[in-house]
Every structure is written in C-alpha cells, then in structure tokens.
py3Dmol code that shows the C-alpha trace and the ligand (Angstrom):
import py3Dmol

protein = """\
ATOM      1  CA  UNK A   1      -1.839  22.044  -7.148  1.00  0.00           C
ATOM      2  CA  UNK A   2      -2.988  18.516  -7.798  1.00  0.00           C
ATOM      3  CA  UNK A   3      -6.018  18.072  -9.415  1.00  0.00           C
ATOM      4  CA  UNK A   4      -8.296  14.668  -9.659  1.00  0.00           C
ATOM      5  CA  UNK A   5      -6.392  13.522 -12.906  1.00  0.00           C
ATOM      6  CA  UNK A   6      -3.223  13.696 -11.453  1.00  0.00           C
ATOM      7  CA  UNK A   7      -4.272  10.306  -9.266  1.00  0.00           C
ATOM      8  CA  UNK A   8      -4.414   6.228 -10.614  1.00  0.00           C
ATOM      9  CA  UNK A   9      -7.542   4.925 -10.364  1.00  0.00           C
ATOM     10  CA  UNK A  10      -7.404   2.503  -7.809  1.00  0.00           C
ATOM     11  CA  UNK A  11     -10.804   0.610  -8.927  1.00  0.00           C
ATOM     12  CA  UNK A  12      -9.319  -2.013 -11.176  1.00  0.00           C
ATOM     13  CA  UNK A  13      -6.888  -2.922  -8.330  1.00  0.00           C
ATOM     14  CA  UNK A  14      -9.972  -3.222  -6.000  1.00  0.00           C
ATOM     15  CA  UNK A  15     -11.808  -5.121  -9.248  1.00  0.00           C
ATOM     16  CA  UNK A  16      -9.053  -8.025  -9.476  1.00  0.00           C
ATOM     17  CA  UNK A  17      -8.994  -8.219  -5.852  1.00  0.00           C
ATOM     18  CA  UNK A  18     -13.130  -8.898  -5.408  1.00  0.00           C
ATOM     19  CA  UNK A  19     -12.655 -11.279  -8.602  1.00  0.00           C
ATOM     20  CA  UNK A  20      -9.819 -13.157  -7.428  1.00  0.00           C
ATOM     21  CA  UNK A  21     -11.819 -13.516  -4.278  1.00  0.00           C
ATOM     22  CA  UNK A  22     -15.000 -14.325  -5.536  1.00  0.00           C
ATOM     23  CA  UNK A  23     -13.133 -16.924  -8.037  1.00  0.00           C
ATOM     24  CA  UNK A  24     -10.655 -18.492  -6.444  1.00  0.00           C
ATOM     25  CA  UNK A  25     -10.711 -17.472  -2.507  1.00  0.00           C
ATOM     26  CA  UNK A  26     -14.587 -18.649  -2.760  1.00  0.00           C
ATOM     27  CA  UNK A  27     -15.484 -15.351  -0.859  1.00  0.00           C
ATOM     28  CA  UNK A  28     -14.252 -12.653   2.124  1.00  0.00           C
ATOM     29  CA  UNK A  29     -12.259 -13.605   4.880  1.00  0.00           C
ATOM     30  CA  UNK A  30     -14.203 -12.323   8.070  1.00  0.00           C
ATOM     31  CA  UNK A  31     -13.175  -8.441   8.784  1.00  0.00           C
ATOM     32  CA  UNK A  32     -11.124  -9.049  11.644  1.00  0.00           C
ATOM     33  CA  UNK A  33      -9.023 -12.224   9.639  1.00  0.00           C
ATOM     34  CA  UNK A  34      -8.017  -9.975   7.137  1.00  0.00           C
ATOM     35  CA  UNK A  35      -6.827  -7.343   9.575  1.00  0.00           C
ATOM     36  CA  UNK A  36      -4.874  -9.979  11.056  1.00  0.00           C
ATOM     37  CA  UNK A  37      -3.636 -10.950   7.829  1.00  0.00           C
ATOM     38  CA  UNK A  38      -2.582  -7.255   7.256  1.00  0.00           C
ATOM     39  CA  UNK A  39      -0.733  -7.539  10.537  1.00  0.00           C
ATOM     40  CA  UNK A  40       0.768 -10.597   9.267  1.00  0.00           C
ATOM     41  CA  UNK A  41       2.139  -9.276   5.895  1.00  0.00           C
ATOM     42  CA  UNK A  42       3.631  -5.871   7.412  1.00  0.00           C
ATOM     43  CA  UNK A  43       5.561  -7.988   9.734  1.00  0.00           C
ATOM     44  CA  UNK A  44       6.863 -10.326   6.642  1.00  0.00           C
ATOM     45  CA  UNK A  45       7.728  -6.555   5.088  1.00  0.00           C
ATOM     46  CA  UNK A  46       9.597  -5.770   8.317  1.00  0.00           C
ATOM     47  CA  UNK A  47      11.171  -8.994   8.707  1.00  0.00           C
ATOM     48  CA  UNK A  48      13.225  -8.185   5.858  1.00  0.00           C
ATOM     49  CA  UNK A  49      14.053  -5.244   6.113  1.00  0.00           C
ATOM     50  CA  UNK A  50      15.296  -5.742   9.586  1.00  0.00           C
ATOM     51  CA  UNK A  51      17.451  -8.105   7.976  1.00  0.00           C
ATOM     52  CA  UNK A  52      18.350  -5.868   4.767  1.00  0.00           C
ATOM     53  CA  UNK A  53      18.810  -2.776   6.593  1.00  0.00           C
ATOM     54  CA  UNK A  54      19.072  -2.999  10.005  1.00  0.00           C
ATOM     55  CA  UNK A  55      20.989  -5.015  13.156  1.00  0.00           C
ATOM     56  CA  UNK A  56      19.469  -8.561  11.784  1.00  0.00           C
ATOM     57  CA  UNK A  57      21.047 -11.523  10.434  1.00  0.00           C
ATOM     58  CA  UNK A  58      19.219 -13.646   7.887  1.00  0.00           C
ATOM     59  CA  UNK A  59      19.061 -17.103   8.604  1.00  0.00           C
ATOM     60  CA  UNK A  60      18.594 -19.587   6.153  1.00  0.00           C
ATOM     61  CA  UNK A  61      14.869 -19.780   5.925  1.00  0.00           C
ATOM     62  CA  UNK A  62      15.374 -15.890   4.813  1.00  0.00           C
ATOM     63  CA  UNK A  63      16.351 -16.816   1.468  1.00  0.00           C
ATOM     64  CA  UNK A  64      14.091 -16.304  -1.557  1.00  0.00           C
ATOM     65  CA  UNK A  65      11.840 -13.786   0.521  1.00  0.00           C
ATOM     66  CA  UNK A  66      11.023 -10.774  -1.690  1.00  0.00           C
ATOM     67  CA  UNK A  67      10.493  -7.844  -0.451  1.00  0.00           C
ATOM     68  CA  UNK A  68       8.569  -6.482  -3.329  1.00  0.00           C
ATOM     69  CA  UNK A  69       6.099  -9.842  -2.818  1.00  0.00           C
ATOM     70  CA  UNK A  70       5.817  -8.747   0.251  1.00  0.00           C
ATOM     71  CA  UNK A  71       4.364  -5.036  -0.319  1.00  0.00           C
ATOM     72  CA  UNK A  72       1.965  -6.316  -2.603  1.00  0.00           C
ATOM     73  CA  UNK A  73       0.457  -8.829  -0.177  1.00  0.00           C
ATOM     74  CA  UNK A  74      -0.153  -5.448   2.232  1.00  0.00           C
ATOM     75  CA  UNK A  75      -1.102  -3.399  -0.863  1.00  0.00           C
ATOM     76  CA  UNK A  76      -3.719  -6.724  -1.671  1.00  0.00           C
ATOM     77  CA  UNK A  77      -5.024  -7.218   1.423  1.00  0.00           C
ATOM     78  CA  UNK A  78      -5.596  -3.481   2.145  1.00  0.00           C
ATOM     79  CA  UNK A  79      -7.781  -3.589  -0.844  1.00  0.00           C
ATOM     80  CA  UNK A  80      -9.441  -6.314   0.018  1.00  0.00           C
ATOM     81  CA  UNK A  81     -10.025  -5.019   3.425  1.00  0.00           C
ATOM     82  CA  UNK A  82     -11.466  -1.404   1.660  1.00  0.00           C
ATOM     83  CA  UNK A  83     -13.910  -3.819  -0.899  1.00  0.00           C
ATOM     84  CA  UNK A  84     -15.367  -5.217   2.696  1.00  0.00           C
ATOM     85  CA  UNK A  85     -15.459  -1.749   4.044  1.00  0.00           C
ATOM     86  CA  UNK A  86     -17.311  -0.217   1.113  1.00  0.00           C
ATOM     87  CA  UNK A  87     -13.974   2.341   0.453  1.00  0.00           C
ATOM     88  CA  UNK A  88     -13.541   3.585  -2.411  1.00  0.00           C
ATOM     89  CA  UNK A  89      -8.982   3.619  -2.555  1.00  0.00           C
ATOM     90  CA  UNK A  90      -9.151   6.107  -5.711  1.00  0.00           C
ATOM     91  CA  UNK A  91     -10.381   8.731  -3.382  1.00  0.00           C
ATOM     92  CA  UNK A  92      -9.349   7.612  -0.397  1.00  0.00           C
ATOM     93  CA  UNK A  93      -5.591   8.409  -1.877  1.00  0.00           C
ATOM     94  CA  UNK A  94      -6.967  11.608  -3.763  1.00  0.00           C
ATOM     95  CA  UNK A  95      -7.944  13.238   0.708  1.00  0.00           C
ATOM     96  CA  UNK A  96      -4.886  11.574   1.689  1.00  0.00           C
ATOM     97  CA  UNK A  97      -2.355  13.503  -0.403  1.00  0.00           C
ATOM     98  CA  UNK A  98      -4.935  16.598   0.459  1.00  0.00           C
ATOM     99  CA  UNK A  99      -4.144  15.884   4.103  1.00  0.00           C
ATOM    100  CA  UNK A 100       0.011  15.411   3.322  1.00  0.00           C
ATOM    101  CA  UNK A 101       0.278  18.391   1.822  1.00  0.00           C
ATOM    102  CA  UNK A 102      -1.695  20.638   3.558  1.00  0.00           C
ATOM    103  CA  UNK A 103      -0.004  18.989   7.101  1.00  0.00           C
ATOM    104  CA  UNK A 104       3.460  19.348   5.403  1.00  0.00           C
ATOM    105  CA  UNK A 105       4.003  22.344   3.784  1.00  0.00           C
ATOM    106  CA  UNK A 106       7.029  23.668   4.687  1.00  0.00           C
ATOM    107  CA  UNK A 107       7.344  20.796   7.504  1.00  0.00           C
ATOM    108  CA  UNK A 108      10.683  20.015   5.545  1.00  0.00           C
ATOM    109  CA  UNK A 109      12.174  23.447   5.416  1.00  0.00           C
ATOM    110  CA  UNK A 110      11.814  23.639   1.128  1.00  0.00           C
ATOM    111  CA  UNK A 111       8.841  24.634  -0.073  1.00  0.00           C
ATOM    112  CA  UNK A 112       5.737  22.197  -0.422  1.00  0.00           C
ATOM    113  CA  UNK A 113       5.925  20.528  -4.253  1.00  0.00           C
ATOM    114  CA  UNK A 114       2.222  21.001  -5.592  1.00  0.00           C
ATOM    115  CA  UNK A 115       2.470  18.910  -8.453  1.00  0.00           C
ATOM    116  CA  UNK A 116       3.804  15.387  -9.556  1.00  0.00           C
ATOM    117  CA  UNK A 117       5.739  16.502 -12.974  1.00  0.00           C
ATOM    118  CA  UNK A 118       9.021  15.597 -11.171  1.00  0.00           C
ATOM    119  CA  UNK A 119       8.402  11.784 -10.130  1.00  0.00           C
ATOM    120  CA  UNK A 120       9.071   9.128 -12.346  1.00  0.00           C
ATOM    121  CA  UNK A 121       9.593   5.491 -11.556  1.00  0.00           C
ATOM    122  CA  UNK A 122      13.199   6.372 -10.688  1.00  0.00           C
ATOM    123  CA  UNK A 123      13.238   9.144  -8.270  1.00  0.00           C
ATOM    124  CA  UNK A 124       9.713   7.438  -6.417  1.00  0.00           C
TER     125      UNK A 124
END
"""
ligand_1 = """\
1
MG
Mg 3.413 -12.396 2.476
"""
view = py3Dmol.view(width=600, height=400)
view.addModel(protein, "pdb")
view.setStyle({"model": 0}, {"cartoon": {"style": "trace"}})
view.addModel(ligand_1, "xyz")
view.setStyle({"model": 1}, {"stick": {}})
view.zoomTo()
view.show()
C-alpha cells in the first residue's frame, strides 16, 4: 500500500515555475493561453514521436528536436497552469495513483503492485 511518503513533493517544481514567472515571464499567461500552450507542447511531444515511432518521416526542420525538452515544456506548463488554478500537484498525484490503482487492480491479469520498491530510473 502506498503511503504519503512514498510520493515527490511536487511544490518546489510548482516554486521554480511561479519564480521563473514572476522573474523573468513578468507574470501569468491568461488561463486559456496557457491551455493553448499545453495543446501546443503535447503536439511538439507527438510530432516526434510520430516521427520516432510511427508511419512519419522527419524532414529536415525535425532535427535537434528533443523529445525529453519536449515533456518538460508539458510537465512546466501543467504546473504553471495548477499555480493559476490554486492545485496543489503533490496531492493531486498522491488521489491520482489512489484512483490507478484502485481502477486497475487486476485490470492487467497480475496482481495490482501496492508499492514502489521495484521502480528505479531504469525499469520507469
Ligand atoms: Mg516545446
């Protein structure tokens, strides 16, 4: 069973993200800007891997696009998003795997892993 401790704090994430803001972005995009940006970043994620991993071909303004750049501009503007929403990510994540697991146990035929002793930056 996972317990509170088993979860990253998400605050210092949000914390950089309001700082940077506040410091160098001179304040919030409007609400419905950043959800556009968030639209704008997932497709950037998708874009390569369309062309990684699925029936696309690259062209030459591909190159140099990282995909791990990428998932932390959706990762940073979710946060940002959550600071303007008043969401707190630390729990947020905490309900979420609450929700997963209880939805999923035994979805996948093997019994329902409770705890997180068995990830580790290679088998994430
Ligand atoms: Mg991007």
């Amino acid at each position: 069973m996972l317990t509170t401790d088993d979860f990253p704090t998400l605050a210092p994430l949000q914390r950089l993200v309001d700082s940077w803001i506040s410091a160098t972005g001179k304040g919030y995009f409007s609400p419905l800007t950043n959800m556009a940006i968030l639209a704008e970043e997932t497709g950037e994620v998708a874009r390569i891997m369309a062309r990684r991993h699925g029936d696309q071909v690259a062209k030459p303004s591909d190159t140099g696009a990282s995909l791990a750049d990428e998932l932390v501009d959706v990762i940073w503007v979710a946060a940002a998003i959550a600071n303007q929403e008043g969401i707190d990510l630390t729990e947020a994540l905490r309900l979420n795997f609450d929700k997963k697991t209880r939805r999923d146990a035994g979805r996948f035929g093997l019994p329902a892993k409770t705890d997180t002793e068995t990830l580790t930056t290679k088998n994430l």
